[in-house]
C-alpha positions as CSV (number, residue, x, y, z in Angstrom):
1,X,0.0,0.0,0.0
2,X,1.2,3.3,-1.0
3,X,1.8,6.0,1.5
4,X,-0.8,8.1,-0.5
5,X,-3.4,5.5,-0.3
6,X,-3.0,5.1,3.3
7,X,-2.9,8.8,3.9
8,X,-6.5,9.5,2.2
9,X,-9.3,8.5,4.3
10,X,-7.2,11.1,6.9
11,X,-7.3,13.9,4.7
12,X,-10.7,13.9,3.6
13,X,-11.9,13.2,7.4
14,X,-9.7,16.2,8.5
15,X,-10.7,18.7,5.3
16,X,-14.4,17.7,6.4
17,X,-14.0,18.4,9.9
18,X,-12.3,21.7,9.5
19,X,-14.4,22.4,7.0
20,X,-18.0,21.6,9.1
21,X,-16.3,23.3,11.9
22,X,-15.7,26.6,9.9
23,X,-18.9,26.9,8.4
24,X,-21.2,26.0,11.6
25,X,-18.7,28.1,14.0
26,X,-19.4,31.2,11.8
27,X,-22.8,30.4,11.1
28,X,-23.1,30.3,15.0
29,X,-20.9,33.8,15.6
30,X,-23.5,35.6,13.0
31,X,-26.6,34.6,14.5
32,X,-25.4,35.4,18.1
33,X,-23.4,38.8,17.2
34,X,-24.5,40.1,13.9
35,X,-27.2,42.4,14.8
36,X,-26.2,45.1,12.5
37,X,-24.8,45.2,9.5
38,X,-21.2,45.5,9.4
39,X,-19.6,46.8,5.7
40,X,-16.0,46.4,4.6
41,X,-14.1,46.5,1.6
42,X,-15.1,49.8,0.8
43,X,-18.7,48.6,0.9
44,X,-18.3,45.6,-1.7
45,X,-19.0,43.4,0.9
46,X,-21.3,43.5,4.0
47,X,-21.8,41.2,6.9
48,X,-25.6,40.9,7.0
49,X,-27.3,38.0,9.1
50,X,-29.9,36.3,6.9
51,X,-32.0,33.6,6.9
52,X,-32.8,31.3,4.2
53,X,-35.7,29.0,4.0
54,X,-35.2,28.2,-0.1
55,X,-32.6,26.6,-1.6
56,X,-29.4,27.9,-3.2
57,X,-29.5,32.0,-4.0
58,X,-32.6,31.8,-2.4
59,X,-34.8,30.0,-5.3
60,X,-38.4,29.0,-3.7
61,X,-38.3,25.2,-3.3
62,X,-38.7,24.9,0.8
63,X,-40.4,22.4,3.3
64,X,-40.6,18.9,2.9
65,X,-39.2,18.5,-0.9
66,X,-36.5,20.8,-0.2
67,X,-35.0,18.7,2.9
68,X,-35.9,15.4,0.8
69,X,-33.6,16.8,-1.7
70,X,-30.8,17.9,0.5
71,X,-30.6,14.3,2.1
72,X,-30.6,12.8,-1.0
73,X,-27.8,15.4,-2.7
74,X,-25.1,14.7,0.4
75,X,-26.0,11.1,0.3
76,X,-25.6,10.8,-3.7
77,X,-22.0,12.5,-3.7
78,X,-21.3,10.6,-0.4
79,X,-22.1,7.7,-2.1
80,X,-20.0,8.3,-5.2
81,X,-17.1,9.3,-3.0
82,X,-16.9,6.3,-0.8
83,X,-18.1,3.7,-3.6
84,X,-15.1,5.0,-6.1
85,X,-12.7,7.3,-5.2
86,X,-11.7,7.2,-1.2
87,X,-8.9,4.7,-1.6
88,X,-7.4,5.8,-5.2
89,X,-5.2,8.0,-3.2
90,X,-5.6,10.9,-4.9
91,X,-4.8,13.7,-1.9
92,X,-6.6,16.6,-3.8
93,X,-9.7,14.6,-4.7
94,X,-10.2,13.6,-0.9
95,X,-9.5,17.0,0.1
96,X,-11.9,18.2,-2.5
97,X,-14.7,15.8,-1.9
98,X,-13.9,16.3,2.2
99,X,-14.7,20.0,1.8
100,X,-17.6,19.7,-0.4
101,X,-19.5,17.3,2.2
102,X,-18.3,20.0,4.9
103,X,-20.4,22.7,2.9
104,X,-23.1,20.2,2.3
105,X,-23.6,18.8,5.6
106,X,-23.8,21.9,7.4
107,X,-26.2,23.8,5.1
108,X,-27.9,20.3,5.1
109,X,-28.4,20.4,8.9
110,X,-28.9,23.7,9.2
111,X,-31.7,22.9,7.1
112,X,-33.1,20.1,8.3
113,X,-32.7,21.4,11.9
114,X,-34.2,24.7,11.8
115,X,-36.1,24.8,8.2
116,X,-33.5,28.0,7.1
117,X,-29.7,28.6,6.3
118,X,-28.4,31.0,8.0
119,X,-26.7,33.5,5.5
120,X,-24.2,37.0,6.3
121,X,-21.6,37.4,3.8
122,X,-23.5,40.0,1.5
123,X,-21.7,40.6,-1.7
124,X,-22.8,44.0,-3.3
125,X,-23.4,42.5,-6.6
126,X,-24.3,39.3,-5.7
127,X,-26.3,37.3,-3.4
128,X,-26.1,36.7,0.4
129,X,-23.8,33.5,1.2
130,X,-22.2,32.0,3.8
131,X,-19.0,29.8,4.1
132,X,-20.4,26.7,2.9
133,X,-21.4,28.3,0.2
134,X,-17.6,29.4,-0.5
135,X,-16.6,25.7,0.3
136,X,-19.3,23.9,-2.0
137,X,-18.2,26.5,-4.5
138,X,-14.5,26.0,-4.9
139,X,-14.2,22.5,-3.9
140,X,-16.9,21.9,-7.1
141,X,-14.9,24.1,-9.3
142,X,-11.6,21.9,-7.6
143,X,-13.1,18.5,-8.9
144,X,-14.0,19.8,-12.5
145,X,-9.8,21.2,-13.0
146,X,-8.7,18.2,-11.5
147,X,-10.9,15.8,-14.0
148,X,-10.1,17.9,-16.3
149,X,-6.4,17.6,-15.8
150,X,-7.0,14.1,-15.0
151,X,-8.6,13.9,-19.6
152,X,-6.2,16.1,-20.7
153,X,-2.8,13.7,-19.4
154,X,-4.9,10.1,-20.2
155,X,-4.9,11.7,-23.5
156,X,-1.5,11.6,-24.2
């Protein structure tokens, strides 16, 4: 067994945990201290406490069918994760797939919890997110460069 291989379930449990622990922990400090808004960045961005009940940037599927599909979306990609890649020993892939299930399983229990996402990070431009959002984000846009790195060299 290569060191790699040996070294990936550790990786993606600690990019998850960090990961869970980021997003809750500031999802946490906004709903206990954010009463006002707080702007920075010459006001580009704005710290804003928000709750959401719909899904992502706030689109209008809620209750029942919206927590139905948030269990099944984290349980899909965990599925895929464990079933095929967790013991390739790819080190960015488990960090990648670590952090994406961070940012899905804590706007997933948010959700189920307490029916809302709690959202403050308020681009000026763009809509109101939080850090799972951030997470989900670039650990998606992480999987599709290294696939697509992954094409490019069985290629040649």
């Amino acid at each position: 067994m290569n060191s790699s291989a040996f070294n990936s379930p550790a990786v993606f449990v600690s990019t998850f945990s960090v990961g869970l622990f980021a997003d809750l922990s500031t999802k946490f400090a906004a709903r206990s201290f954010l009463s006002e808004d707080i702007p920075f960045l010459g006001g580009w961005i704005t710290l804003r406490h928000a709750e959401n009940p719909g899904i992502a940037f706030w689109a209008p599927l809620t209750g029942l069918p919206l927590k139905i599909v948030t269990v099944a979306l984290i349980a899909l990609v965990g599925y895929y994760y464990f079933r095929h890649e967790l013991l390739r020993g790819k080190l960015a892939v488990d960090a990648a797939y670590g952090a994406f299930l961070a940012g899905a399983v804590g706007n997933g229990y948010e959700r189920l919890a307490h029916g809302k996402v709690t959202d403050f990070i308020d681009g000026k431009y763009f809509a109101i997110f939080n850090v799972a959002d951030i997470i989900i984000t670039l650990s998606a846009a992480a999987l599709v460069a290294i696939h697509l790195s992954h094409e490019r060299n069985r290629k040649r």
